[in-house]
Structures are given as structure tokens and as C-alpha cells.
C-alpha positions as CSV (number, residue, x, y, z in Angstrom):
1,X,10.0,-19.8,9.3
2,X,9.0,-21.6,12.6
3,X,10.3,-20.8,15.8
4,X,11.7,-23.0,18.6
5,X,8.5,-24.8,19.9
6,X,10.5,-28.0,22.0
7,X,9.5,-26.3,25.5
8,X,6.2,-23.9,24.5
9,X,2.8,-25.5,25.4
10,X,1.7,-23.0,21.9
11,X,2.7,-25.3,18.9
12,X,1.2,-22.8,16.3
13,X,3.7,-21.5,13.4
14,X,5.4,-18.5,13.6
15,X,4.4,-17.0,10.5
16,X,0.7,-18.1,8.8
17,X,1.0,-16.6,5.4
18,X,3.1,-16.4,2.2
19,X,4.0,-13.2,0.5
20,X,5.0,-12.3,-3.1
21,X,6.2,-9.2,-4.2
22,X,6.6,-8.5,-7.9
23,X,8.3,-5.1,-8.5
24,X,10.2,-4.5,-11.9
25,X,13.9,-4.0,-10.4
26,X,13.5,-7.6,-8.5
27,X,14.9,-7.6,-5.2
28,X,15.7,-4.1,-5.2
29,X,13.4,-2.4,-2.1
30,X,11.5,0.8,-2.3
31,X,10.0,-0.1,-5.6
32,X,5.9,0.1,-6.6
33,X,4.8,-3.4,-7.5
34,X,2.4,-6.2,-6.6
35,X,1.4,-8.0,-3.5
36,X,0.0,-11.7,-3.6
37,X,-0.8,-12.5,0.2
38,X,-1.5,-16.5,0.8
39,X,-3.2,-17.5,3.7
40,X,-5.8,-20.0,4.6
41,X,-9.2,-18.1,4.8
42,X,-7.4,-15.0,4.1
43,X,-5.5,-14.5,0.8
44,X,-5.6,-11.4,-1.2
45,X,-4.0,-9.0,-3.8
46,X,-3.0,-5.5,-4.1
47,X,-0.2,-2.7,-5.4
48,X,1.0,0.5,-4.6
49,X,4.1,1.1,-3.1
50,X,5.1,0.8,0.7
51,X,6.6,3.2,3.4
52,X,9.0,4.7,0.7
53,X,11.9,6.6,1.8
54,X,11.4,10.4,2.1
55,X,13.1,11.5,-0.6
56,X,11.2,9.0,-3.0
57,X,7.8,9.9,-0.9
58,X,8.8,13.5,-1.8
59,X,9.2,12.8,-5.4
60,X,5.5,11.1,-5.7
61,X,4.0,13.9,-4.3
62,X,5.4,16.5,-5.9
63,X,3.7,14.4,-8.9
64,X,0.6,14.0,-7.3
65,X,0.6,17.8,-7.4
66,X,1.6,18.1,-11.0
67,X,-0.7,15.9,-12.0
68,X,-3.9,16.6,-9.7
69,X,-6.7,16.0,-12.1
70,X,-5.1,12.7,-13.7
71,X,-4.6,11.4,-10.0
72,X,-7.9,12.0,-9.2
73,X,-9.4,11.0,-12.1
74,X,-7.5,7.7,-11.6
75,X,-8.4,7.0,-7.7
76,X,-11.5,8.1,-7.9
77,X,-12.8,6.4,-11.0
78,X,-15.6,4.3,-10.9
79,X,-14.3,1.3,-12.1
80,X,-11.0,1.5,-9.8
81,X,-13.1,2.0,-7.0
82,X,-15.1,-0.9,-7.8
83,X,-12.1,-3.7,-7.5
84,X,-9.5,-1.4,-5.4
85,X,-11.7,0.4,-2.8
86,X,-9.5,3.0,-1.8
87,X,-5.7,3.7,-1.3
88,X,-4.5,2.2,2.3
89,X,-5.2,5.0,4.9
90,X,-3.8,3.5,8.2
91,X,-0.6,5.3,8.0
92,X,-1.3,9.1,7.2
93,X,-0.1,12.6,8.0
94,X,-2.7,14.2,10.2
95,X,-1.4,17.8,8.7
96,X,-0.2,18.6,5.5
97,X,3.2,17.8,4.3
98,X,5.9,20.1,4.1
99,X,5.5,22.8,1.2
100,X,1.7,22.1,0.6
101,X,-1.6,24.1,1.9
102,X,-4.6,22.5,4.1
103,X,-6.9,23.5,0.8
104,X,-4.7,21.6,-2.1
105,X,-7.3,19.8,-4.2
106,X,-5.2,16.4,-3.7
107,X,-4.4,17.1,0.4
108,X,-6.0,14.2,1.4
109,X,-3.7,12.1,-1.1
110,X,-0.6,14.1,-0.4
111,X,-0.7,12.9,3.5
112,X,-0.3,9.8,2.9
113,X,2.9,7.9,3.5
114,X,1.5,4.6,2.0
115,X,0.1,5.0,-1.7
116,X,-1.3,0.9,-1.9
117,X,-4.5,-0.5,-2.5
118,X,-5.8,-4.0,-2.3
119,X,-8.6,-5.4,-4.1
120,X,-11.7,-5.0,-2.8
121,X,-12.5,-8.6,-2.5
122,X,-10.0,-9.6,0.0
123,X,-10.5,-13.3,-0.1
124,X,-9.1,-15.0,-3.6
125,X,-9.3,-18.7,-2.7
């Protein structure tokens, strides 16, 4: 948790924060859950899943597709908007994925590679 800090004149901790992840097959990776993110000044909540693997990234789209109008009805409800915001767009496809068309009603969902929102007020405590 802290690094060597006999010889550095910086004394501050390696690592600031505490994270929790609560997914329903425990310690297995790749799975959606929750994030609780504890940090002085900065603590916050959110779920989703994270960089899945292709194949699983695959697997949610092609239900994305499937299910355009109950996706969008879900992300871009009101209420979800109001304590999520919107999903995570820092890491996204800048063309379509493989097998889908610029003009899909759900492209701008599809081209994402993380599908995880936070809620909208950041700081808990």
C-alpha cells in the first residue's frame, strides 16, 4: 500500500483511496457490479461494468441491439439521469463497432467499451 519513502524528500502515500467492488460471482473479474470509492474530499459510488473482454463486450451489445428501446428507455430516463448522469464516455469507439451501421438508433451506446455510471453527486461524505 505505501511505497519505500526512507530516501524520497515526497512522504505522501502511494495510494489515497479505498475501493470496493461488489459483483455477484465475488472475486471473479469481468463481472457488472458496484463501485464504493473512499477518499478524503472525494468519495463516490457507481456500477456498470469495466473494460470487459471482447467477447463479453460483444455479447452486451448484441443485447443493446436486441433490446434498443428498453436500453434507451432505461439510460435516458428521467429519474436515472437525475442520480447517474450519463454512462462513462472516456473510453469510446470513435466509429462503429464491427457488424453495426453509423445510423443504428443505440450507435452512440454500442461504441462504448465502458458501460458504468457513477452517481451524479460525486462526493458522499
Amino acid at each position: 500500500m505505501n511505497r519505500d519513502i526512507r530516501f524520497s524528500k515526497d512522504k505522501s502515500p502511494y495510494k489515497t483511496h479505498f475501493g470496493l467492488v461488489f459483483t455477484p460471482g465475488s472475486k471473479k473479474i469481468g463481472l457488472a457490479g458496484f463501485y464504493l470509492h473512499i477518499e478524503p474530499g472525494a468519495s463516490f459510488a457507481g456500477g456498470g461494468i469495466w473494460m470487459p473482454e471482447p467477447a463479453q463486450l460483444a455479447k452486451i451489445r448484441q443485447e443493446i441491439d436486441y433490446n434498443v428501446k428498453e436500453w434507451v428507455g432505461i439510460v435516458e430516463k428521467p429519474a436515472f439521469k437525475k442520480v447517474m448522469g450519463d454512462l462513462d464516455q472516456s473510453n469510446k469507439l470513435s466509429r462503429p463497432p464491427k457488424g453495426y451501421e453509423a445510423e443504428h438508433p443505440a450507435i452512440e451506446y454500442l461504441k462504448l467499451k465502458i458501460l458504468y455510471a457513477v452517481l451524479k453527486s460525486r462526493t458522499l461524505f
